[in-house]
LUMKOLRO-799745 format. One record per atom (N, C-alpha, C): residue number from 0; residue in three letters; x negated, y, z negated. Coordinates in steps of 0.02 Angstrom, whole numbers, plus 32768, in hexadecimal, padded with zeros to 4 digits. Example, Ala and Ser with C-alpha at 12.3 -4.5 7.8 and 13.67 -1.06 7.14 Angstrom:
2
[atom 0 'ALA' [7D6C 7EE4 7E7A]]
[atom 0 'ALA' [7D99 7F1F 7E7A]]
[atom 0 'ALA' [7D6C 7F5B 7E7A]]
[atom 1 'SER' [7D7E 7F90 7E9E]]
[atom 1 'SER' [7D54 7FCB 7E9B]]
[atom 1 'SER' [7D7B 8002 7E76]]
% end
This chain:
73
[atom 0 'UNK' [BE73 9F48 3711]]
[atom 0 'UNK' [BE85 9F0A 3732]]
[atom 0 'UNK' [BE57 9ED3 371A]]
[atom 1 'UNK' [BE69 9E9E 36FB]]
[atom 1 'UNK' [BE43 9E72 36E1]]
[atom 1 'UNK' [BE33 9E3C 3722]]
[atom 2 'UNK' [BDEF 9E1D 370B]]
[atom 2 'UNK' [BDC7 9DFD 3738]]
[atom 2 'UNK' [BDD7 9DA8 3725]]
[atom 3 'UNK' [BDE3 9D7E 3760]]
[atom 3 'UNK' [BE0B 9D45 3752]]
[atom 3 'UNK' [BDD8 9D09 3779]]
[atom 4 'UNK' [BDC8 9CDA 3757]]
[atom 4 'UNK' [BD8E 9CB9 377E]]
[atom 4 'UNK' [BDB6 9C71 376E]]
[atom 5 'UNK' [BDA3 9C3F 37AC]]
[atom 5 'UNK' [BDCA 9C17 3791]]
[atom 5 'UNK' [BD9C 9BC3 37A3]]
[atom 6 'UNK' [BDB3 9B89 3781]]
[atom 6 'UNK' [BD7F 9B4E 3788]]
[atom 6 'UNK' [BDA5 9B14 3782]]
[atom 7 'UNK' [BDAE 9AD3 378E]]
[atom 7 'UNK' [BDAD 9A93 3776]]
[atom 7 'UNK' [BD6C 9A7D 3733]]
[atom 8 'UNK' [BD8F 9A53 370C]]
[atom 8 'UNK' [BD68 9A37 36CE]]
[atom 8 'UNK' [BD8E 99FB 36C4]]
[atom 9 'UNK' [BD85 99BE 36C3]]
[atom 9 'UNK' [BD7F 9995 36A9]]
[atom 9 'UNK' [BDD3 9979 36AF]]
[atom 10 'UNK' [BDF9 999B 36F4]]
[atom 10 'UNK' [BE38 99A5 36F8]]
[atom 10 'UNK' [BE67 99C0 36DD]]
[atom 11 'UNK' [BE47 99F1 36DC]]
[atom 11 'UNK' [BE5C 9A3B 36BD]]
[atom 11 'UNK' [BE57 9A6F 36CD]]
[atom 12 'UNK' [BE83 9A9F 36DF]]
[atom 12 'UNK' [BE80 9AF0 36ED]]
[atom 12 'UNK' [BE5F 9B13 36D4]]
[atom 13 'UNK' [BE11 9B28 36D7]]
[atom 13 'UNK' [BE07 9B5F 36B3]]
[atom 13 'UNK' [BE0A 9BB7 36CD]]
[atom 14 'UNK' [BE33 9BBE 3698]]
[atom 14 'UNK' [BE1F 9C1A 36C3]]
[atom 14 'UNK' [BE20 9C4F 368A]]
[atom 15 'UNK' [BDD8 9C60 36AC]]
[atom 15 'UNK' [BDBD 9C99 367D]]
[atom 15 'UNK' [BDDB 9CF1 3696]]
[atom 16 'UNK' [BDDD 9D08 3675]]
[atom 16 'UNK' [BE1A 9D33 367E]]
[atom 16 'UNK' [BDDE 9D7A 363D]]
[atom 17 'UNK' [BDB7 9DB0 3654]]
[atom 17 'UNK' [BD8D 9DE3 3653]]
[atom 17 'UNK' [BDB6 9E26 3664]]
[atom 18 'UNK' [BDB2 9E3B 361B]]
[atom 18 'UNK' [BDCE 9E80 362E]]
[atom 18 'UNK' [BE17 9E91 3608]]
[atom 19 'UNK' [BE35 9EBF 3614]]
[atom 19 'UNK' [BE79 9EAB 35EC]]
[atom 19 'UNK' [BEC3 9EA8 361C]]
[atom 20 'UNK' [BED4 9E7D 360B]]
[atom 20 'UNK' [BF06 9E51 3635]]
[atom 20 'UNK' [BF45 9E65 3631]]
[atom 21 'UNK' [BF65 9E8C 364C]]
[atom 21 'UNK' [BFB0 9EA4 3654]]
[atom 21 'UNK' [BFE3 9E96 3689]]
[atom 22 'UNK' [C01B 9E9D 3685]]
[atom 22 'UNK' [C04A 9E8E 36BE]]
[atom 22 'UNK' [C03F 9E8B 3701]]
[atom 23 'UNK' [C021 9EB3 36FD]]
[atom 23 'UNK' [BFFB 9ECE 374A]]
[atom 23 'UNK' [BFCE 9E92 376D]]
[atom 24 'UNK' [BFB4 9E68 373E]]
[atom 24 'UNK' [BF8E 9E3D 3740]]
[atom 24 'UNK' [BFB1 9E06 3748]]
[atom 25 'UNK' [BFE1 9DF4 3741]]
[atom 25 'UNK' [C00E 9DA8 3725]]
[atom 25 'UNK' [C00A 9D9E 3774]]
[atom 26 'UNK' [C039 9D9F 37AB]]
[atom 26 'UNK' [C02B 9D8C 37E7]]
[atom 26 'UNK' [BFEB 9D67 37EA]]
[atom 27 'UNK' [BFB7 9D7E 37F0]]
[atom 27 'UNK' [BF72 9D70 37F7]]
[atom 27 'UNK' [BF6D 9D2F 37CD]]
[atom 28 'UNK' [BF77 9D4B 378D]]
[atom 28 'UNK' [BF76 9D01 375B]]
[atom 28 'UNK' [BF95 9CCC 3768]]
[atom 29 'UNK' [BFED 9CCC 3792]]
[atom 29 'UNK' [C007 9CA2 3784]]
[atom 29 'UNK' [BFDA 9C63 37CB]]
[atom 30 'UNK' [BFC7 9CA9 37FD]]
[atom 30 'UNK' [BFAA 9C73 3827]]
[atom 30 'UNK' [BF6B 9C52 381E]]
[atom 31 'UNK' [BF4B 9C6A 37FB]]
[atom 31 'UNK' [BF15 9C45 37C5]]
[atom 31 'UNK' [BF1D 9C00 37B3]]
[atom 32 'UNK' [BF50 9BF8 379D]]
[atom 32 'UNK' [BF69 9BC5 3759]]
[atom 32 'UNK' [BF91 9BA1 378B]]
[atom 33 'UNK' [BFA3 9BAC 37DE]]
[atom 33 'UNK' [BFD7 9B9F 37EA]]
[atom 33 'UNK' [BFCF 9B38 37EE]]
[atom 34 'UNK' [BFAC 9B1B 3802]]
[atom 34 'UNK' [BFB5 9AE5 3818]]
[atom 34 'UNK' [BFBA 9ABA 37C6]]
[atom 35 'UNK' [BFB0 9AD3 378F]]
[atom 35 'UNK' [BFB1 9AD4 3751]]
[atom 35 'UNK' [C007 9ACA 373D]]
[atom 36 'UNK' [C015 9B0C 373D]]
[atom 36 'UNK' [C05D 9B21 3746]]
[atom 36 'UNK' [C098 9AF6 3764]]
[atom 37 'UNK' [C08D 9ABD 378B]]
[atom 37 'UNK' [C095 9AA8 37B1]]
[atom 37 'UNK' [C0AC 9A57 378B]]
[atom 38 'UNK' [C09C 9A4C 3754]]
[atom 38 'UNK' [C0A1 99F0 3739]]
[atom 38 'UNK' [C0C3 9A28 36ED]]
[atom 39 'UNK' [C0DD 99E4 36DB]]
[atom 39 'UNK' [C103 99F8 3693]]
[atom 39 'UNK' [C0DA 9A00 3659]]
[atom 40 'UNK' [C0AE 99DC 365C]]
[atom 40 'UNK' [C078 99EF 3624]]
[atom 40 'UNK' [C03E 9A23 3639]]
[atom 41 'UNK' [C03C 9A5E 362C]]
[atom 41 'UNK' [BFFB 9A6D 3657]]
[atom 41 'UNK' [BFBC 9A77 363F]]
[atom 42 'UNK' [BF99 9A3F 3671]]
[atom 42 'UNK' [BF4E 9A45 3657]]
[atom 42 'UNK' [BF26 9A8C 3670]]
[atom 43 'UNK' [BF1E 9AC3 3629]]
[atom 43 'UNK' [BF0D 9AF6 3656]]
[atom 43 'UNK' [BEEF 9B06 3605]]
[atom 44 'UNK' [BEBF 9B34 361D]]
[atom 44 'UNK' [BE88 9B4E 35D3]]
[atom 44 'UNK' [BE86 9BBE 35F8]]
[atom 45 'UNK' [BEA6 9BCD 35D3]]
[atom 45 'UNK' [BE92 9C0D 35E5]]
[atom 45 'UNK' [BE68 9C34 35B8]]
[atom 46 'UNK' [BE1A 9C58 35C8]]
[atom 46 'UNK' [BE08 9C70 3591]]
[atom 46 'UNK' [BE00 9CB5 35AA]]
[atom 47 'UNK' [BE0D 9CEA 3570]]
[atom 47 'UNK' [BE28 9D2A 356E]]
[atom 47 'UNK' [BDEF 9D3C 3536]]
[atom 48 'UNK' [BDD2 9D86 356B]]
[atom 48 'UNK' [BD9B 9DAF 3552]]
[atom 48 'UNK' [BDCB 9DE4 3523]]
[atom 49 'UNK' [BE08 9DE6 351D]]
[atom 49 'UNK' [BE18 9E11 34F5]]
[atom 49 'UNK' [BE5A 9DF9 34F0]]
[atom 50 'UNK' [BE53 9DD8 34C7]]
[atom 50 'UNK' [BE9F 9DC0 349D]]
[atom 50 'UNK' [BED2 9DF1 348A]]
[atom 51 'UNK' [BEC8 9E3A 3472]]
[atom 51 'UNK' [BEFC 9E46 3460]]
[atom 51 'UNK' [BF0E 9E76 3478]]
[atom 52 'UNK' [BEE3 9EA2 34A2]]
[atom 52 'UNK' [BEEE 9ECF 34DC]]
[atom 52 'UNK' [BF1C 9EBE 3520]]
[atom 53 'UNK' [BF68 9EA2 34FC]]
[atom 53 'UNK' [BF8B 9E96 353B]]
[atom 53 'UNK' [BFD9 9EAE 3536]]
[atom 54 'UNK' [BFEF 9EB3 357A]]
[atom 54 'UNK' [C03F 9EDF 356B]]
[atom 54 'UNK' [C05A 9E8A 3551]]
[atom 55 'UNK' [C0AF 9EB5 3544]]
[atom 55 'UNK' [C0DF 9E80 352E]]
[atom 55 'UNK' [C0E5 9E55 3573]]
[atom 56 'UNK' [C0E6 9E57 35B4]]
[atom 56 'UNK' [C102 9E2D 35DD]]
[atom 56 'UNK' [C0BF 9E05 35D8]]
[atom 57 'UNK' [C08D 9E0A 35CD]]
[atom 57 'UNK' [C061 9DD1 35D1]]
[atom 57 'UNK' [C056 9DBD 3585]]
[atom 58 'UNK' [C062 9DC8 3560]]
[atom 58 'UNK' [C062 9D9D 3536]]
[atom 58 'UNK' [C0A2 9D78 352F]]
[atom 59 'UNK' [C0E2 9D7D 3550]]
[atom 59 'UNK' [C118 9D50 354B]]
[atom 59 'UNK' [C0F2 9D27 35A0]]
[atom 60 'UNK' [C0D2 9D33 35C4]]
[atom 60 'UNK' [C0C8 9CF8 3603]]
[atom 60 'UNK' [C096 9CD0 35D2]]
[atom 61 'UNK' [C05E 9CE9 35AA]]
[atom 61 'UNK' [C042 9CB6 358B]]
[atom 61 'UNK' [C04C 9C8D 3564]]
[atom 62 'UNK' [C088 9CA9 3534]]
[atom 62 'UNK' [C0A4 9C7F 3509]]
[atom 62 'UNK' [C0DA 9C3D 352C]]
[atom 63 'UNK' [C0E9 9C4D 355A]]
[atom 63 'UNK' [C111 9C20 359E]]
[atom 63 'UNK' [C0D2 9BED 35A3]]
[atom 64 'UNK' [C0B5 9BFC 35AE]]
[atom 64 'UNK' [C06E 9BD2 35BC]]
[atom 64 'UNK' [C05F 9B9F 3599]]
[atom 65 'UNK' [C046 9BBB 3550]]
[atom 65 'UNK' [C032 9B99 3524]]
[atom 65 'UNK' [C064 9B6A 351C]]
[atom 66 'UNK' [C0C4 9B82 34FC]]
[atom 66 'UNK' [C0CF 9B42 34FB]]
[atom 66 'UNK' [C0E1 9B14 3520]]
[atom 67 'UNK' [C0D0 9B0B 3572]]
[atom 67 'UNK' [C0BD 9AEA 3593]]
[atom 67 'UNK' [C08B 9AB1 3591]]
[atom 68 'UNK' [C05F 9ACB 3563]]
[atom 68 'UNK' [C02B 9AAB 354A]]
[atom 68 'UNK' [BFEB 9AC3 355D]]
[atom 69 'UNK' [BFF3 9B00 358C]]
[atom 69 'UNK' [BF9F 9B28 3585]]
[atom 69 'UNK' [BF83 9B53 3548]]
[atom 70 'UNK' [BF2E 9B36 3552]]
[atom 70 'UNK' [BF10 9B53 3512]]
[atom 70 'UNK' [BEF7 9B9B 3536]]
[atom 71 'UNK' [BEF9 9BD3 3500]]
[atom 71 'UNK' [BEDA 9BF8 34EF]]
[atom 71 'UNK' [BEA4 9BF9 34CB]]
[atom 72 'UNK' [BE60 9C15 34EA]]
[atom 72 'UNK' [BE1D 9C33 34CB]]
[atom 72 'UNK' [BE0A 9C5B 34DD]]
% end
């Protein structure tokens, strides 16, 4: 179960996201990100301790994300 910490920056979502992040996890995430989620552009920065250690349903919610306009690091 990945570890999900979350902050304001500069009017911006940040959430750090520890561990490896799977479906199981997305709930959790989406309420993370939620007030983010929320405007058409979203100002949201997610950075991921393990990029490629993830199932297919989260890498299609992240790719939803991004082209929303959230960054990945």
């Amino acid at each position: 179960m990945a570890i999900l910490r979350v902050r304001l920056s500069n009017g911006k979502r940040l959430v750090t996201v520890r561990g490896r992040l799977a479906a199981r996890d997305l709930r959790r995430l989406e309420r993370a990100c939620g007030p983010a989620l929320e405007q058409r552009e979203v100002p949201l920065e997610l950075r991921l301790s393990e990029h490629g250690d993830m199932d297919e349903a989260t890498q299609l919610f992240l790719a939803g994300l991004v082209r929303r306009g959230a960054v990945l690091s």
